[in-house]
C-alpha positions as CSV (number, residue, x, y, z in Angstrom):
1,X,5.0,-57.2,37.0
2,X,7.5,-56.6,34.3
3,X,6.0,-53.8,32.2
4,X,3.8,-52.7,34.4
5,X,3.2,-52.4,37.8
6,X,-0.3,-54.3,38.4
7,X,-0.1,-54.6,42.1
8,X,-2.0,-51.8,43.4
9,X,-5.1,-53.0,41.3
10,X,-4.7,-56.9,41.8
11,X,-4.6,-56.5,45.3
12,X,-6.7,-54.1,45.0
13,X,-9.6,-56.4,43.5
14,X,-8.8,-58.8,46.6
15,X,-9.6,-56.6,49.0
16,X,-12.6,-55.3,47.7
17,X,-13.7,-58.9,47.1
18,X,-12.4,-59.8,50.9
19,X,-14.8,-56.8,52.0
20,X,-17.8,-57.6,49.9
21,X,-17.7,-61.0,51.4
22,X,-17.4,-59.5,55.2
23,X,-14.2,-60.8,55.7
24,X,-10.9,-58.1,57.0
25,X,-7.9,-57.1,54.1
26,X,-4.8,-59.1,54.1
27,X,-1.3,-57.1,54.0
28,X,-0.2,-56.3,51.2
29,X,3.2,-58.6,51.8
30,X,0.8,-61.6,51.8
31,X,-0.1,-61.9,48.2
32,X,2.2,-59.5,46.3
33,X,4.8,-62.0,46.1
34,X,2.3,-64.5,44.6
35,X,1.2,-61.9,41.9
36,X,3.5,-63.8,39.3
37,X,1.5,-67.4,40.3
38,X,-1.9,-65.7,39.2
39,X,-4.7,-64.4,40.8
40,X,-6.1,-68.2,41.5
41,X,-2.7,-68.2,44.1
42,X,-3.0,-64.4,45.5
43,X,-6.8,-65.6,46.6
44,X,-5.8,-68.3,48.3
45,X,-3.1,-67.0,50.3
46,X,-5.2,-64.2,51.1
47,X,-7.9,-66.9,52.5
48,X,-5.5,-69.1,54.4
49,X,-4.2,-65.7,56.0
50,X,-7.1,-65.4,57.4
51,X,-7.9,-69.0,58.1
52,X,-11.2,-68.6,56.1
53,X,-12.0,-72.0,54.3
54,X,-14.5,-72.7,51.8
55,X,-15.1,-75.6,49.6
56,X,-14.3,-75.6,45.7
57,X,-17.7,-74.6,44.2
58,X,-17.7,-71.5,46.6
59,X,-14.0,-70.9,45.7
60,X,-14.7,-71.5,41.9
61,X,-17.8,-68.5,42.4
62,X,-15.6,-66.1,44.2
63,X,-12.3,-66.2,42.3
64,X,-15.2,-65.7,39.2
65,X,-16.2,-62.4,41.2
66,X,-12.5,-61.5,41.8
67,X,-12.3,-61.3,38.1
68,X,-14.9,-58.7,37.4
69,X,-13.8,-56.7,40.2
70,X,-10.5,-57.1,38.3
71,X,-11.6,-56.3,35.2
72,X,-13.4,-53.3,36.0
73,X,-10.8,-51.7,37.5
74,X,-7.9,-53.4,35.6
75,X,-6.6,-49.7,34.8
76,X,-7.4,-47.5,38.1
77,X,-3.7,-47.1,39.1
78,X,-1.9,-49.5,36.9
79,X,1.0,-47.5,35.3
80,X,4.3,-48.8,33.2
81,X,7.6,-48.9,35.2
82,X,9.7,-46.0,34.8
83,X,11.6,-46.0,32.3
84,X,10.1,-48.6,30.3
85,X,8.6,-46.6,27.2
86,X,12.1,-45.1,26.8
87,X,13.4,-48.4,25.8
88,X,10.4,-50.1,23.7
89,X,11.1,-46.8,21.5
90,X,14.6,-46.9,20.9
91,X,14.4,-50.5,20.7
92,X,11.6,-50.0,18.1
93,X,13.5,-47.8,16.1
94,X,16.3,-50.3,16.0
95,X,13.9,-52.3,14.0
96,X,13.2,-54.7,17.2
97,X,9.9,-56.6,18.0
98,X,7.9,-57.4,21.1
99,X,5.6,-60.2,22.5
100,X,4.0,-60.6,25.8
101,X,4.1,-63.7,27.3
102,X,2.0,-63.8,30.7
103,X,0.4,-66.2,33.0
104,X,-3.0,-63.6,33.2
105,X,-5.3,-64.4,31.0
106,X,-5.5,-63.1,27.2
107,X,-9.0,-61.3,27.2
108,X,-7.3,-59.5,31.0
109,X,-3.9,-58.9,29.3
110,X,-5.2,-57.5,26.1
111,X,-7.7,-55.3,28.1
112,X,-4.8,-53.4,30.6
113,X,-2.6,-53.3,27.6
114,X,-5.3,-51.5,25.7
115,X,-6.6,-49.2,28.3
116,X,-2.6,-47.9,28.8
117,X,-2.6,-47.2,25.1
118,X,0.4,-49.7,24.8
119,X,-1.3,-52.8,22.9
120,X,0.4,-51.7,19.6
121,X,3.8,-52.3,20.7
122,X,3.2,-55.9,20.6
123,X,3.1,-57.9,17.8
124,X,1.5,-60.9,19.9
125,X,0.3,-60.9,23.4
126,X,-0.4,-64.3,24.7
127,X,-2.0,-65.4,27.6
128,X,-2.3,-68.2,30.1
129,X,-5.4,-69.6,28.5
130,X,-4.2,-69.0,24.7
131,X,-1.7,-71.7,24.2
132,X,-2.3,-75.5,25.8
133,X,0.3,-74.5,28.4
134,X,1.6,-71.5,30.6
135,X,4.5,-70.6,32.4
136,X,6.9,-72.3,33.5
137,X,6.4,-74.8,30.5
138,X,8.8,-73.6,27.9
139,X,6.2,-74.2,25.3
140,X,4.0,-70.9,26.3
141,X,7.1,-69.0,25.7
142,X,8.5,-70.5,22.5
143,X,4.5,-70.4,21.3
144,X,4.4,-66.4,21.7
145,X,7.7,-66.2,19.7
146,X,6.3,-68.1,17.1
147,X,2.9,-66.0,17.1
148,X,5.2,-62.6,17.0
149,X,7.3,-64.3,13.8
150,X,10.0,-64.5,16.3
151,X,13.8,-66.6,16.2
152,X,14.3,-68.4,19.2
153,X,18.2,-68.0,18.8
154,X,18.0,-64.6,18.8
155,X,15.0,-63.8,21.6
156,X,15.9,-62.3,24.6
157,X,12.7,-62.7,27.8
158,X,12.1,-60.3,30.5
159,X,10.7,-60.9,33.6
160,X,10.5,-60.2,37.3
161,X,9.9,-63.5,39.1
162,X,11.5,-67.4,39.6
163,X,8.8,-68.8,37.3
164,X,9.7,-65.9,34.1
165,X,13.4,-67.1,34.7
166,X,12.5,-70.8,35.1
167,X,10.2,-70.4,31.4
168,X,13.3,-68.7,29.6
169,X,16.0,-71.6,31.0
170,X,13.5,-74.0,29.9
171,X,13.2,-72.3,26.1
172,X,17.0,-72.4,26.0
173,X,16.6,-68.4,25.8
174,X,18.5,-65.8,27.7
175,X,16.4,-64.2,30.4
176,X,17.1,-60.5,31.8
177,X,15.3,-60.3,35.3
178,X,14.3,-56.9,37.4
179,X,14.4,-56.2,40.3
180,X,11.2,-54.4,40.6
181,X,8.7,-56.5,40.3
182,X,6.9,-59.5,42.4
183,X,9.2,-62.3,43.5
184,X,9.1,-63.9,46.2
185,X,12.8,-64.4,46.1
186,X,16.1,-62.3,44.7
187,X,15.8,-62.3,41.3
188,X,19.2,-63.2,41.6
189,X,18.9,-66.1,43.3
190,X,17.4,-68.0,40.8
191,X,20.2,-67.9,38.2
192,X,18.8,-65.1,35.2
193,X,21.2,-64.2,32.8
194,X,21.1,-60.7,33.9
195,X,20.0,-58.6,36.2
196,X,18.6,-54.5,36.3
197,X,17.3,-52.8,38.9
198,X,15.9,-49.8,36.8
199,X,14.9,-49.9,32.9
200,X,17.6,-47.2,32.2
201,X,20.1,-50.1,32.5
202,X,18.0,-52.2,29.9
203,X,19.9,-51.8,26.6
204,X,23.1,-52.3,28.1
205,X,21.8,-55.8,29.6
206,X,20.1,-56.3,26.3
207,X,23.4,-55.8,24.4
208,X,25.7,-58.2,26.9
209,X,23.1,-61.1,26.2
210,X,21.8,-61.1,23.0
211,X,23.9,-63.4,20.9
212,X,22.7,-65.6,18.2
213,X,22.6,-69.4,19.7
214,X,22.1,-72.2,17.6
């Protein structure tokens, strides 16, 4: 939801899941702004829209299945927000380095980064399930840093939702949020450092925050 726009085949995955299981599609509005929570969250909003309850072993089985789905079509229309390969390579050229830092899973992170041809822009890319804990706990963002050979005093995170920000504040690290991407709230609202609405305003957001800290 920061790099790239995942929506159309998360939700995607749901629905086919929803249909395969004889059960109608839930708007898109219902679990896009839950994207950021994980796919555990999107399913179950999409269930309690429907008011279709099942009992943990089933859910356990199904979310399983959502995952396949998922992972076979992890690729199908996922595409990087405009304007974002621009800025990883004059950022890279600047002698920069980047890290991923998300709350889907390592194997499913590592597989969507590879099948966009992007997974060598990062020099760690750390998962949910890599580190003891995940966002918001500061720890699964001051863990990727370490993994990438990263300063915390000189980091800068991105991302596109309340719990990205909430992670960085946590870290003591500067956060940039956009506007693009899966929140269930303004960006704004929840206090980021910065704010862009299109990656061609990146650098200049990049430059206003970054600032040793000690």
């Amino acid at each position: 939801g920061t790099l790239i726009d995942t929506a159309p085949d998360l939700m995607g995955a749901i629905d086919h899941l929803l249909v395969r299981k004889g059960l109608p599609t839930v708007a898109e509005s219902e679990t896009r702004p839950l994207i950021s929570y994980g796919s555990q969250a999107m399913l179950k909003r999409a269930l309690h829209v429907l008011n279709h309850h099942i009992d943990d072993a089933t859910f356990s089985a199904w979310w399983h299945e959502y995952l396949d789905i998922y992972s076979a079509t992890i690729a199908d229309k996922s595409r990087p927000f405009p304007g974002l390969l621009n800025v990883l390579d004059r950022l890279e050229a600047e002698g920069h380095t980047f890290a991923v830092c998300t709350n889907k899973t390592e194997e499913l992170s590592k597989k969507l980064l590879a099948a966009l041809k992007l997974d060598h822009r990062f020099r760690a890319i750390v998962g949910r399930d890599t580190l003891p804990h995940s966002k918001p706990h500061p720890e699964h963002l001051l863990g990727t840093l370490r993994r990438a050979g990263g300063d915390p005093r000189t980091a800068v995170m991105v991302g596109d939702s309340d719990v990205d920000i909430l992670t960085a504040q946590a870290a003591n690290i500067p956060v940039i949020a956009v506007t693009f991407g899966y929140c269930h709230a303004p960006v704004a609202s929840f206090n980021p450092t910065a704010v862009i609405d299109h990656y061609d305003a990146f650098e200049h957001a990049f430059a206003t925050v970054r600032s040793p800290r000690t």
